[in-house]
PDB file of N, H, CA, C and O in Angstrom:
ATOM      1  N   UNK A   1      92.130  51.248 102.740  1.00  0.00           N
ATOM      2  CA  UNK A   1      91.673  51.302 101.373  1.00  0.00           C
ATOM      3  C   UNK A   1      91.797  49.914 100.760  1.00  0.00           C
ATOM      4  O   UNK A   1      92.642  49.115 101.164  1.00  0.00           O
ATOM      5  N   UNK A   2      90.688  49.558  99.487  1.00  0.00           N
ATOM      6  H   UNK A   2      90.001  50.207  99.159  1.00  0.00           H
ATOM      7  CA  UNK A   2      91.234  48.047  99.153  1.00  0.00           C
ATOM      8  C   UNK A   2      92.018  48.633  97.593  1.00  0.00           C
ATOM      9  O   UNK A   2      92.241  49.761  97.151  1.00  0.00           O
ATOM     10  N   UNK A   3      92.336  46.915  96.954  1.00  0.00           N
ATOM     11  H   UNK A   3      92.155  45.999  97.313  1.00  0.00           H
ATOM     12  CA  UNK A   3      93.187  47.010  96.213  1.00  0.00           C
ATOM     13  C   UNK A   3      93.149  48.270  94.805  1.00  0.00           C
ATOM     14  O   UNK A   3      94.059  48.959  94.345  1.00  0.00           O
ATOM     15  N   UNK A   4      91.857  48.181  94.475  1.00  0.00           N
ATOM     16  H   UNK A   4      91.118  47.621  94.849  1.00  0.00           H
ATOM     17  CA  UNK A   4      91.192  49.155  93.513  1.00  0.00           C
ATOM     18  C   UNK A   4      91.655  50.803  93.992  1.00  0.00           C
ATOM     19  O   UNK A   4      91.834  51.661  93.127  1.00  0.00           O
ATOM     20  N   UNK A   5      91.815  51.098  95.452  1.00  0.00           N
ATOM     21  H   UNK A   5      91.670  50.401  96.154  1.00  0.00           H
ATOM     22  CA  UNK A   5      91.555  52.397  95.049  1.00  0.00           C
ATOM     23  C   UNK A   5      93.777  52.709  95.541  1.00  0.00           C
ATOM     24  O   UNK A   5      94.320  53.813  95.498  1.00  0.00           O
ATOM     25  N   UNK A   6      94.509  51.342  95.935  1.00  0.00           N
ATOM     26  H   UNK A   6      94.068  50.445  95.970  1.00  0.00           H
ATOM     27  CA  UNK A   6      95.747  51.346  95.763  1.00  0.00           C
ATOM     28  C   UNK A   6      96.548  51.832  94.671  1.00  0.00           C
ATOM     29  O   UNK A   6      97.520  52.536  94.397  1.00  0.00           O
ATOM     30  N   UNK A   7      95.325  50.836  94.013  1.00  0.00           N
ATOM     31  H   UNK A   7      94.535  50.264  94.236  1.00  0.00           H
ATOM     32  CA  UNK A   7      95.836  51.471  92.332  1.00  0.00           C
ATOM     33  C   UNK A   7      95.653  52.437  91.835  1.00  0.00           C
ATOM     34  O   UNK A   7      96.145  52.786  90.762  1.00  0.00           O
ATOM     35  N   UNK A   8      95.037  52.953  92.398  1.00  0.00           N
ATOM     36  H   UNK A   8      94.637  52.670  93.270  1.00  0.00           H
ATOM     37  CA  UNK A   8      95.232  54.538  91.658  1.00  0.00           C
ATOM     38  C   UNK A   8      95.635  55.187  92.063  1.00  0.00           C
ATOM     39  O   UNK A   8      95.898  56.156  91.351  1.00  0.00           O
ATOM     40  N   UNK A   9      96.037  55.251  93.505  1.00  0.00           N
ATOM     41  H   UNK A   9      95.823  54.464  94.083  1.00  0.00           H
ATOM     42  CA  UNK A   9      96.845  56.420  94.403  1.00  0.00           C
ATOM     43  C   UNK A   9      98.497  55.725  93.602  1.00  0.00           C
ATOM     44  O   UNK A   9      99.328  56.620  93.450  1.00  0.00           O
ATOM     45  N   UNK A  10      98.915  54.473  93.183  1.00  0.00           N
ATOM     46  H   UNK A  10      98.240  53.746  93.307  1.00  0.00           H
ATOM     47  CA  UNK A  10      99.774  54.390  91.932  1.00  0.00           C
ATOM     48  C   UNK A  10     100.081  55.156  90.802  1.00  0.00           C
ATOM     49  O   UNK A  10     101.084  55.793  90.479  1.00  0.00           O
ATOM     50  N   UNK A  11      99.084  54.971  90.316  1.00  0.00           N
ATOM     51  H   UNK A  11      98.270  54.453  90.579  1.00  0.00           H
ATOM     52  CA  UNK A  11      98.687  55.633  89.439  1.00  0.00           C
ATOM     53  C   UNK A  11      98.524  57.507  89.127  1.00  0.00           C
ATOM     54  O   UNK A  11      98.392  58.280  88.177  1.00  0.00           O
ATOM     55  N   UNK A  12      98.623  57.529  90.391  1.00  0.00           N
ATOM     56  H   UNK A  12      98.730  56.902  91.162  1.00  0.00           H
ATOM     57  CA  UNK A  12      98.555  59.252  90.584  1.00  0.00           C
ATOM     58  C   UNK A  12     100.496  59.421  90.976  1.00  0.00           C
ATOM     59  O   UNK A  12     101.130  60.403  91.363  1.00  0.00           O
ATOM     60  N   UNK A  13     100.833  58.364  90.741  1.00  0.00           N
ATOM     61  H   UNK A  13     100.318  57.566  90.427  1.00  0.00           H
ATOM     62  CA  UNK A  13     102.881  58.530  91.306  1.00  0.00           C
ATOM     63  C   UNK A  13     102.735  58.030  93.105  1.00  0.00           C
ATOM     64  O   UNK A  13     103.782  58.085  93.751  1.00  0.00           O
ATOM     65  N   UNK A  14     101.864  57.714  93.599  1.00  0.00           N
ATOM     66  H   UNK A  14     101.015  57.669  93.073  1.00  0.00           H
ATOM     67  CA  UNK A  14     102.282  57.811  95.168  1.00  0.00           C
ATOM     68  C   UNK A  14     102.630  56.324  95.518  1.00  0.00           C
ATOM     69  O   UNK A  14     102.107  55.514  94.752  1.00  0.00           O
ATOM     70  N   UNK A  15     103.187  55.946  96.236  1.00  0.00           N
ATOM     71  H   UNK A  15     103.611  56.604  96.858  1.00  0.00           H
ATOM     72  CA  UNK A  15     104.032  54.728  97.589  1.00  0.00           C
ATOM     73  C   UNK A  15     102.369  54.442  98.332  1.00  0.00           C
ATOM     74  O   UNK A  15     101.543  55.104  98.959  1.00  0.00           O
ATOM     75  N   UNK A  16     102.537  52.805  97.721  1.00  0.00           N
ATOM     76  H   UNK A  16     103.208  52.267  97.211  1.00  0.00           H
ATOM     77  CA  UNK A  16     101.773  52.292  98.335  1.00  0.00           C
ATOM     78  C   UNK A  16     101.832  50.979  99.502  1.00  0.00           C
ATOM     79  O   UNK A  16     102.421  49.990  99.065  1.00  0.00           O
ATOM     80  N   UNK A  17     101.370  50.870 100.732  1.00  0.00           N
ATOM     81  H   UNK A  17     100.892  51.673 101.087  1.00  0.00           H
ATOM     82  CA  UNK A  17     101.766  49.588 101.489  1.00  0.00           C
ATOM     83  C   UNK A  17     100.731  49.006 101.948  1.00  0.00           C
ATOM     84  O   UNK A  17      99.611  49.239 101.493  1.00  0.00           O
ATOM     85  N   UNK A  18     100.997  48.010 103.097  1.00  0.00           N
ATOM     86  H   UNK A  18     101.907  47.821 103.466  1.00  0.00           H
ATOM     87  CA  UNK A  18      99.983  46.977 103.452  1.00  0.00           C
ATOM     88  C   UNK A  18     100.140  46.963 105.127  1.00  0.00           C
ATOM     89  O   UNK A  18     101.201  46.463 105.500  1.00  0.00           O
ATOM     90  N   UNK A  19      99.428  47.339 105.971  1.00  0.00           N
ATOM     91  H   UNK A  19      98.567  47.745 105.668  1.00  0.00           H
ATOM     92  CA  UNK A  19      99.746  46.781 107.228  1.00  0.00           C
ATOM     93  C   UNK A  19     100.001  45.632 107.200  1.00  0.00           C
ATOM     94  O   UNK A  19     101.098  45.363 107.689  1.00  0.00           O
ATOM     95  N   UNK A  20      99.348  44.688 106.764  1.00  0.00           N
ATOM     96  H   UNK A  20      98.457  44.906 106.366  1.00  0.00           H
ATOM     97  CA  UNK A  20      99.439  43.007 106.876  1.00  0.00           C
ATOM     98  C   UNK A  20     100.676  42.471 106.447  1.00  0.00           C
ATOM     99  O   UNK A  20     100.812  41.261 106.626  1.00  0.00           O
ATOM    100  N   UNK A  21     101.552  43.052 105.955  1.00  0.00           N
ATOM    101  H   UNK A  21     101.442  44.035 105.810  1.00  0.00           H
ATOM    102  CA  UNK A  21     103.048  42.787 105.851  1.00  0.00           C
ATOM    103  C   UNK A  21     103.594  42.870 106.633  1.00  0.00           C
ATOM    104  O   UNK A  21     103.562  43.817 107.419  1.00  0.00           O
ATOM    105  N   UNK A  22     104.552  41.549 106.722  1.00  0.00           N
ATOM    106  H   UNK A  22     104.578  40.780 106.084  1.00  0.00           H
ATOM    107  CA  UNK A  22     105.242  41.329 107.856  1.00  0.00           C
ATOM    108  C   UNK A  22     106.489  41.727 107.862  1.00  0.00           C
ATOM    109  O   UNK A  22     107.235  40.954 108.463  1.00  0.00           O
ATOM    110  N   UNK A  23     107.319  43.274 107.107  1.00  0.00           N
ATOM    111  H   UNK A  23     106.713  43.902 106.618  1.00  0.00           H
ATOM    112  CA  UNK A  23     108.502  43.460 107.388  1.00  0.00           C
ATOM    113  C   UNK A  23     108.026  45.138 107.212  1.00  0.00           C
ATOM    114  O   UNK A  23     107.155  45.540 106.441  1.00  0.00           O
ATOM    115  N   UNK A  24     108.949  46.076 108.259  1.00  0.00           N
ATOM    116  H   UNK A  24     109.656  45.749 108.886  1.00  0.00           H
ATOM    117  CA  UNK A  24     108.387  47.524 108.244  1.00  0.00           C
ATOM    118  C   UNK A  24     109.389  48.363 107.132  1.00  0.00           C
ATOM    119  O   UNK A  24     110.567  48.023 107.030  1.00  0.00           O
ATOM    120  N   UNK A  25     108.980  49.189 106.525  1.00  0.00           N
ATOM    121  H   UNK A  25     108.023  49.466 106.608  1.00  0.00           H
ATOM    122  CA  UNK A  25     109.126  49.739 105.486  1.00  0.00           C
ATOM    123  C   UNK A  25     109.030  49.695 104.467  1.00  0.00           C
ATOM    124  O   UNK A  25     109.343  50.627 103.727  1.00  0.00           O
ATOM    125  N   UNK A  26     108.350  48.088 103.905  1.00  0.00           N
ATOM    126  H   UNK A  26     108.095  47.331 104.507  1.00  0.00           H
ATOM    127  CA  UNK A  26     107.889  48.050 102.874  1.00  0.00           C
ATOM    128  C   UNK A  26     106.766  48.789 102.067  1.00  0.00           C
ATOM    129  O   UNK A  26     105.637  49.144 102.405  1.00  0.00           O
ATOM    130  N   UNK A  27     107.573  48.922 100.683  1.00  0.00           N
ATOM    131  H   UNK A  27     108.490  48.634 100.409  1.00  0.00           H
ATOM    132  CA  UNK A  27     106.017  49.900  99.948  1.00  0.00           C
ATOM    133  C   UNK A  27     105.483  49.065  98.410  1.00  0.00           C
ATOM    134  O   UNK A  27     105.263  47.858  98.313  1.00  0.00           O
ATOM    135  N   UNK A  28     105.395  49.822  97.597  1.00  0.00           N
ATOM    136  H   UNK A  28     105.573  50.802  97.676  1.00  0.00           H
ATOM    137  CA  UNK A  28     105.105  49.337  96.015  1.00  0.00           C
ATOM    138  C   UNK A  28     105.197  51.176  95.117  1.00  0.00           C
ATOM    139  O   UNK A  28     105.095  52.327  95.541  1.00  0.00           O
ATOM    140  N   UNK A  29     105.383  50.696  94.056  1.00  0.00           N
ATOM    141  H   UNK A  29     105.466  49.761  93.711  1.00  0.00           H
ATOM    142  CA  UNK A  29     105.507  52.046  93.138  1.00  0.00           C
ATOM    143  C   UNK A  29     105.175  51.725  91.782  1.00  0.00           C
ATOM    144  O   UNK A  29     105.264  50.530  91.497  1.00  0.00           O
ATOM    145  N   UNK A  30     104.840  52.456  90.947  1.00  0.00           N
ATOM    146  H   UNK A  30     104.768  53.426  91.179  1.00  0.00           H
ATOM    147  CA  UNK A  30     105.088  51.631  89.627  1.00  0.00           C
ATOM    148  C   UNK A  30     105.528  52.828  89.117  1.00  0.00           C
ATOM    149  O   UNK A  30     105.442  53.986  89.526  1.00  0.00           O
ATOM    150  N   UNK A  31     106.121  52.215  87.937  1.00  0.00           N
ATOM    151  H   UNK A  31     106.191  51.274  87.605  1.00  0.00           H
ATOM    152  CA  UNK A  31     107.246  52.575  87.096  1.00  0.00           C
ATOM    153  C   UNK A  31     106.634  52.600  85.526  1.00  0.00           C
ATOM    154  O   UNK A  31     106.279  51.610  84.887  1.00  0.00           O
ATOM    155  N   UNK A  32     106.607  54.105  85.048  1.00  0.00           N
ATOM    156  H   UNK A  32     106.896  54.909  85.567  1.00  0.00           H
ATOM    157  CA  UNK A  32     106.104  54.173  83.715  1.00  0.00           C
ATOM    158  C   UNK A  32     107.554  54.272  82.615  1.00  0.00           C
ATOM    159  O   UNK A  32     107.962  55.340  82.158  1.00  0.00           O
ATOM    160  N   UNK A  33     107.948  53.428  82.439  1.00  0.00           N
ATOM    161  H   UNK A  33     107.617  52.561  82.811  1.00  0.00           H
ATOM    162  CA  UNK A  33     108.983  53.578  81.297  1.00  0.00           C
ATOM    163  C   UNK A  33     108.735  54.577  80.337  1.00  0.00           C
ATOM    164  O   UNK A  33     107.627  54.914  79.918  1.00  0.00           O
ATOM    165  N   UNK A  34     110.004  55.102  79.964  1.00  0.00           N
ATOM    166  H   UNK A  34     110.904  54.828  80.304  1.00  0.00           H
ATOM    167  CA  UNK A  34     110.125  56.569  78.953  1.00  0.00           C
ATOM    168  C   UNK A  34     110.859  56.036  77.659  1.00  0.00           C
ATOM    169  O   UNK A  34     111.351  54.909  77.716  1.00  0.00           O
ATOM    170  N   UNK A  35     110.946  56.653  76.689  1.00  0.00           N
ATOM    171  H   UNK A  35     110.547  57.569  76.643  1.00  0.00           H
ATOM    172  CA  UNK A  35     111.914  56.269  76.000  1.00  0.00           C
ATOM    173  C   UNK A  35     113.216  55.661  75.777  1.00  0.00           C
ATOM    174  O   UNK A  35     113.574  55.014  74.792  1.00  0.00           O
ATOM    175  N   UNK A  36     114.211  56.103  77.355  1.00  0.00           N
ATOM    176  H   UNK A  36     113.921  56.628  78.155  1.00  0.00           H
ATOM    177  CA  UNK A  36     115.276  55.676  77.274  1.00  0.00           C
ATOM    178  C   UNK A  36     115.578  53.764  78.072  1.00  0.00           C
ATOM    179  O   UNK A  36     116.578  53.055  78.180  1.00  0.00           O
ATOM    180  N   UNK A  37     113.940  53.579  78.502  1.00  0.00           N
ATOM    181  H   UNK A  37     113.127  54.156  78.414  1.00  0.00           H
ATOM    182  CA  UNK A  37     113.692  52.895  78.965  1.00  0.00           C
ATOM    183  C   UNK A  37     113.656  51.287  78.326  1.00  0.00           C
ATOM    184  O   UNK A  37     113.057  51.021  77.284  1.00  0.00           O
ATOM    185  N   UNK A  38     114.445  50.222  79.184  1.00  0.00           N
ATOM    186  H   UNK A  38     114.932  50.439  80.030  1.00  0.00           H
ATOM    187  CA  UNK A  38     114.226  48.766  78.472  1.00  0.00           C
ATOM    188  C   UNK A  38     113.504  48.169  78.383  1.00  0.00           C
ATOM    189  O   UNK A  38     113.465  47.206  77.618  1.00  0.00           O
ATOM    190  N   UNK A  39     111.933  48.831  79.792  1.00  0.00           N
ATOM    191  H   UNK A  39     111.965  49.613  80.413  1.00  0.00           H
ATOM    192  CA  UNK A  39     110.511  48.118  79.655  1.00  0.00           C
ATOM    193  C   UNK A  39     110.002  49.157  78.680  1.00  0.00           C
ATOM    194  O   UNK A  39     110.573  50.198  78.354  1.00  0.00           O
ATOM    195  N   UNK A  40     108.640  48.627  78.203  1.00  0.00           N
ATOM    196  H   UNK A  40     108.176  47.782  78.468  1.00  0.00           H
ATOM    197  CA  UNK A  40     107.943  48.795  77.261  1.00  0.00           C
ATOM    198  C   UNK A  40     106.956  49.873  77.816  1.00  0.00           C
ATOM    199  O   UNK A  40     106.736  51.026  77.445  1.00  0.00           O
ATOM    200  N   UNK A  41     106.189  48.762  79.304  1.00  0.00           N
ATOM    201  H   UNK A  41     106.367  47.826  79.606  1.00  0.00           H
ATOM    202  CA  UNK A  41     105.386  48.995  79.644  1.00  0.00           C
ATOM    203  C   UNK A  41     104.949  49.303  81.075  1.00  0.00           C
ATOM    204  O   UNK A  41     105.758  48.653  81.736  1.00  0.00           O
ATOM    205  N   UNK A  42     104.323  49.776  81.731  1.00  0.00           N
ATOM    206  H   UNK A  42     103.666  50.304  81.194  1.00  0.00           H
ATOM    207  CA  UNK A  42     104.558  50.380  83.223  1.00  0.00           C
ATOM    208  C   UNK A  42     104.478  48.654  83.733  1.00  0.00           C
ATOM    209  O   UNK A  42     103.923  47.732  83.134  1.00  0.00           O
ATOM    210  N   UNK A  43     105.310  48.607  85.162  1.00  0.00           N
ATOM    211  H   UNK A  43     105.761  49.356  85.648  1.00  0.00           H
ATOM    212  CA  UNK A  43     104.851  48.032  85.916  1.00  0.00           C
ATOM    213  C   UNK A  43     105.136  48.218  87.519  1.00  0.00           C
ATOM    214  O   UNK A  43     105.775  49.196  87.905  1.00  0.00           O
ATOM    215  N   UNK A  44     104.679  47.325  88.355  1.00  0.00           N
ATOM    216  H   UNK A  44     104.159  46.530  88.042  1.00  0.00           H
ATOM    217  CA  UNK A  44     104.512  47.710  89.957  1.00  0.00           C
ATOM    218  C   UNK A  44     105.869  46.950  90.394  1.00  0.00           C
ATOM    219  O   UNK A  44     106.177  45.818  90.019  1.00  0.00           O
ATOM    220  N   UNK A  45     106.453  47.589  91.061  1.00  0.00           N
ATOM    221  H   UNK A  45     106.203  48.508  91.365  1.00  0.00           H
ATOM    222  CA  UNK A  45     107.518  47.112  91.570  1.00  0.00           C
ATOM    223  C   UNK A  45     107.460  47.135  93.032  1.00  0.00           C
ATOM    224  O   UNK A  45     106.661  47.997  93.396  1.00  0.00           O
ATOM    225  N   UNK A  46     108.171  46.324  94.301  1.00  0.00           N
ATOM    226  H   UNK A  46     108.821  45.624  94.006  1.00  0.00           H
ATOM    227  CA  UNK A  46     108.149  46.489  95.346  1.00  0.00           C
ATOM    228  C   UNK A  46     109.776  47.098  95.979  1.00  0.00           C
ATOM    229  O   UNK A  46     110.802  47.112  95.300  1.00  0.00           O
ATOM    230  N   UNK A  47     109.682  47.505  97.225  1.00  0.00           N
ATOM    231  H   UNK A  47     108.848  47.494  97.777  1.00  0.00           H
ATOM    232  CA  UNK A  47     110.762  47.559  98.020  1.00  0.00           C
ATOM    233  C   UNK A  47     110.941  47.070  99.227  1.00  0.00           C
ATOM    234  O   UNK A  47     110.884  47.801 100.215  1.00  0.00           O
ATOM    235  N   UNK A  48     111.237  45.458  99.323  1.00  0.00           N
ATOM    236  H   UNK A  48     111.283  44.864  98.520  1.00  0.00           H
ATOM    237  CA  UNK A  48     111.285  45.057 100.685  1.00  0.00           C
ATOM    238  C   UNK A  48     111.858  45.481 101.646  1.00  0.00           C
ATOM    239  O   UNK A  48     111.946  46.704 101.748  1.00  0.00           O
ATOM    240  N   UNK A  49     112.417  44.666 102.629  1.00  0.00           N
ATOM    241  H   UNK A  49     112.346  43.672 102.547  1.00  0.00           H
ATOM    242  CA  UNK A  49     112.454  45.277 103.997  1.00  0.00           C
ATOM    243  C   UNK A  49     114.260  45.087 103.341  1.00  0.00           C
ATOM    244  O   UNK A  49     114.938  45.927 103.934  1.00  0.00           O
ATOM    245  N   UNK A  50     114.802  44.579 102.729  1.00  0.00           N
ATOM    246  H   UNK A  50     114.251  43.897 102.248  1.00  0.00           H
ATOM    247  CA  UNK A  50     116.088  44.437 102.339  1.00  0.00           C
ATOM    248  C   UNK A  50     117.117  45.463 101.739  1.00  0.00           C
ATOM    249  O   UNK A  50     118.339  45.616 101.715  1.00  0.00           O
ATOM    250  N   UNK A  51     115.409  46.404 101.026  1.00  0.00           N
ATOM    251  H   UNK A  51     114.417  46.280 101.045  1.00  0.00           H
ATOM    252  CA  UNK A  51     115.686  47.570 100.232  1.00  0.00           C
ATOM    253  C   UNK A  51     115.971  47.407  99.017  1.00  0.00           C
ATOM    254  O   UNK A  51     115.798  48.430  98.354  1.00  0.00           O
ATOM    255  N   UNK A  52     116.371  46.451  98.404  1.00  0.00           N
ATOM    256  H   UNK A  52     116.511  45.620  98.943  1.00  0.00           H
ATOM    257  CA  UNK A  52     116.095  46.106  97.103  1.00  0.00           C
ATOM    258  C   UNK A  52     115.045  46.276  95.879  1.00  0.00           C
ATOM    259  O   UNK A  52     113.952  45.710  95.851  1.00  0.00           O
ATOM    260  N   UNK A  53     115.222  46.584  95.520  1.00  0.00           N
ATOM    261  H   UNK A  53     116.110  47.043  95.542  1.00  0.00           H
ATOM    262  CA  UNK A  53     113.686  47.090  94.525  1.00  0.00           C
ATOM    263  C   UNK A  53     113.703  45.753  93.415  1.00  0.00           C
ATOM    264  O   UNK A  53     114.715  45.327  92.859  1.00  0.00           O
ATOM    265  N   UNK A  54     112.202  45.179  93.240  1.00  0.00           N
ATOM    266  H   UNK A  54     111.380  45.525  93.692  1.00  0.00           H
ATOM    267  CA  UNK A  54     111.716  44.074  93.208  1.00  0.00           C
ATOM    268  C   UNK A  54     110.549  44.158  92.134  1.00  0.00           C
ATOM    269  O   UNK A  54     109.745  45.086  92.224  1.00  0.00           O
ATOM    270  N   UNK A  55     110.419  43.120  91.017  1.00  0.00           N
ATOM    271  H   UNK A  55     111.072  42.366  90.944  1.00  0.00           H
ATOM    272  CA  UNK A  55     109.289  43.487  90.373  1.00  0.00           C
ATOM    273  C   UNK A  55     107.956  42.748  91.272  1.00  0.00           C
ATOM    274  O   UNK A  55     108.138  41.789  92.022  1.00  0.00           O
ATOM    275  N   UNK A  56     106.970  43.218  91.100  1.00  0.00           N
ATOM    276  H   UNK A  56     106.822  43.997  90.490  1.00  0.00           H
ATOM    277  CA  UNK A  56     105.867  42.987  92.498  1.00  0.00           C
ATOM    278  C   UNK A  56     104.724  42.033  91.195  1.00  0.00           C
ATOM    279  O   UNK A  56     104.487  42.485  90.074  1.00  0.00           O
ATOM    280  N   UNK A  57     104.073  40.434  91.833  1.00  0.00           N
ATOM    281  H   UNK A  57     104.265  40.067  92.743  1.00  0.00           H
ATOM    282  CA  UNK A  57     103.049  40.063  91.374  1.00  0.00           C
ATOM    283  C   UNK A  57     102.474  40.169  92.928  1.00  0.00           C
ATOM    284  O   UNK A  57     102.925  40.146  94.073  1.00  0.00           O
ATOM    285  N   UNK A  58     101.039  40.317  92.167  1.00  0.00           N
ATOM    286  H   UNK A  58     100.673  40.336  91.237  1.00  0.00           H
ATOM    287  CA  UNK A  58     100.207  40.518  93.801  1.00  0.00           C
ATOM    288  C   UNK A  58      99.504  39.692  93.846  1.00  0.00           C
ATOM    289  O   UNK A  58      98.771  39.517  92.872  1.00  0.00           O
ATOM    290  N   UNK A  59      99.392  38.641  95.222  1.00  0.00           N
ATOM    291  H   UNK A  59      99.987  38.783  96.013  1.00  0.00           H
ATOM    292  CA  UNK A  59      98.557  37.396  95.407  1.00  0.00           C
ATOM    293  C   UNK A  59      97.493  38.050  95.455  1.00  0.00           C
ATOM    294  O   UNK A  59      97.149  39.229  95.367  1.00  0.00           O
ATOM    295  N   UNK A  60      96.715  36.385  95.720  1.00  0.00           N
ATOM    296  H   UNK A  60      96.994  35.427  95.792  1.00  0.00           H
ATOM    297  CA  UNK A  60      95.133  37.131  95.797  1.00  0.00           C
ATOM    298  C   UNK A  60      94.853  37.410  97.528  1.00  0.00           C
ATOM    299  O   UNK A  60      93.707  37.481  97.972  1.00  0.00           O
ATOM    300  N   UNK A  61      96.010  37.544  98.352  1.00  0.00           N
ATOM    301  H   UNK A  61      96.941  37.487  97.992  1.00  0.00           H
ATOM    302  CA  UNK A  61      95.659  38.337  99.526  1.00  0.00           C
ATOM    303  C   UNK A  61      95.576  39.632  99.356  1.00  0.00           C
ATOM    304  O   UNK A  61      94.687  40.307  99.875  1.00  0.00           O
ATOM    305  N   UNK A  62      96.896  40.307  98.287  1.00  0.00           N
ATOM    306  H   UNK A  62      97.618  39.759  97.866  1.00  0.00           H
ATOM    307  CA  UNK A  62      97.201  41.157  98.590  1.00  0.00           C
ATOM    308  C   UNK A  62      95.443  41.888  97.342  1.00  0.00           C
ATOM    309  O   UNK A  62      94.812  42.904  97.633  1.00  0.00           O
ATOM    310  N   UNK A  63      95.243  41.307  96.548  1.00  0.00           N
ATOM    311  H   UNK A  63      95.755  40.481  96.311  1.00  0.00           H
ATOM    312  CA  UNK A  63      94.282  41.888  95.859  1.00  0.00           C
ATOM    313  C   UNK A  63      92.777  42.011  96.869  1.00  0.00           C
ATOM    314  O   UNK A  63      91.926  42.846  96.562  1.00  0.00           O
ATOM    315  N   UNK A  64      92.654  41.425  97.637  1.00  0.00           N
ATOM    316  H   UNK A  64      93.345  40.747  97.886  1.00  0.00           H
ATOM    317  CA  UNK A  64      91.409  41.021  97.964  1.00  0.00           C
ATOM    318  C   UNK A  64      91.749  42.064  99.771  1.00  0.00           C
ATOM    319  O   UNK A  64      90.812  42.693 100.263  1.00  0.00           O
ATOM    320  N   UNK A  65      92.642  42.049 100.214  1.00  0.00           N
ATOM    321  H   UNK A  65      93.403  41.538  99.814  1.00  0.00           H
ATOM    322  CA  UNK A  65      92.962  43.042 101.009  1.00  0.00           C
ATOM    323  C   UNK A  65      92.364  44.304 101.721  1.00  0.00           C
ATOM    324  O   UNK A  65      92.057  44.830 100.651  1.00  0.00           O
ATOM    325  N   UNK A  66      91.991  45.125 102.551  1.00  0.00           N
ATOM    326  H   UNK A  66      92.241  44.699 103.420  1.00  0.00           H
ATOM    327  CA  UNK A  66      91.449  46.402 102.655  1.00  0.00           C
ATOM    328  C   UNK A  66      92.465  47.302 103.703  1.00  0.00           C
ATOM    329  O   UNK A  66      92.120  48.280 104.368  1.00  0.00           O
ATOM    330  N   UNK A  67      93.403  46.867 103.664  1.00  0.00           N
ATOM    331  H   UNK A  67      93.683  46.073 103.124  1.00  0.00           H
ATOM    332  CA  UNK A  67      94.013  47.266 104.727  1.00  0.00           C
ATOM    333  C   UNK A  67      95.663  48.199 103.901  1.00  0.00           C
ATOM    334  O   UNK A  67      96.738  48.437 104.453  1.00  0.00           O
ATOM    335  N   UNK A  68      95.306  48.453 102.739  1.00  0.00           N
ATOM    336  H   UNK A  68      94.433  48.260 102.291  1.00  0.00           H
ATOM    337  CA  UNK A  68      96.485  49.615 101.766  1.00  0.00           C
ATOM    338  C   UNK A  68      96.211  50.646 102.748  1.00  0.00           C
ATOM    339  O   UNK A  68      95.393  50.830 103.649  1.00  0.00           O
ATOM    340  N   UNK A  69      97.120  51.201 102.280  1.00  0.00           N
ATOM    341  H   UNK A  69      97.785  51.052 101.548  1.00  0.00           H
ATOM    342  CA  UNK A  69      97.505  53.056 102.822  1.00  0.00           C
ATOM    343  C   UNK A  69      98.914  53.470 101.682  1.00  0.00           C
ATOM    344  O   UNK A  69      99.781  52.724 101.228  1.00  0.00           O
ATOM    345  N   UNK A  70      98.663  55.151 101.453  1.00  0.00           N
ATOM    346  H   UNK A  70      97.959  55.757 101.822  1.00  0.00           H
ATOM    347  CA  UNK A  70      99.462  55.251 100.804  1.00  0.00           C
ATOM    348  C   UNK A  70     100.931  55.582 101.981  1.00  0.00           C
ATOM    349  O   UNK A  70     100.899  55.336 103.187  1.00  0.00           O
ATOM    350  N   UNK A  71     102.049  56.145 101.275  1.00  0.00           N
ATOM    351  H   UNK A  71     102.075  56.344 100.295  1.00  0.00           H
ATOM    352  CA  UNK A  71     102.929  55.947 101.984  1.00  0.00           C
ATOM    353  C   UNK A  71     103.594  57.594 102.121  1.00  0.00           C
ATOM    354  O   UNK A  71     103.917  58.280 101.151  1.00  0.00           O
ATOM    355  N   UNK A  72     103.704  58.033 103.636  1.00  0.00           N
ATOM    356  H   UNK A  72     103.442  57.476 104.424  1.00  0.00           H
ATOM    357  CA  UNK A  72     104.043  59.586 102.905  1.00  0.00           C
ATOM    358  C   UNK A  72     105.426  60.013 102.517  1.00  0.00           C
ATOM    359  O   UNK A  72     105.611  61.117 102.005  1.00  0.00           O
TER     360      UNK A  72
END
């Protein structure tokens, strides 16, 4: 899938990844803040191979990409 239709399987709550990443288990999620929340506003976060949860900017590989899948 490319980046457009990533985003919306996001957008629907689901774990999104990249074959072309070079560490296994990495995904992306985004995060809609609620009230009790310190962001305002949703954003995409990652989970590297470290397990750390990470706020995610996406190069223009990862935008231009066709190789997403969601994550089950």
């Amino acid at each position: 899938m490319n980046f457009g239709e990533a985003l919306k399987a996001l957008r629907r709550g689901e774990k999104v990844t990249r074959a072309g990443w070079n560490g296994a288990g990495m995904w992306l999620a985004l995060q809609v803040p609620d009230e009790h929340s310190k962001m305002r506003r949703p954003y995409i976060f990652m989970r590297p191979v470290d397990g750390d949860l990470v706020p995610w900017v996406a190069s223009q590989s990862d935008l231009l990409a066709t190789d997403w899948s969601t994550v089950a």
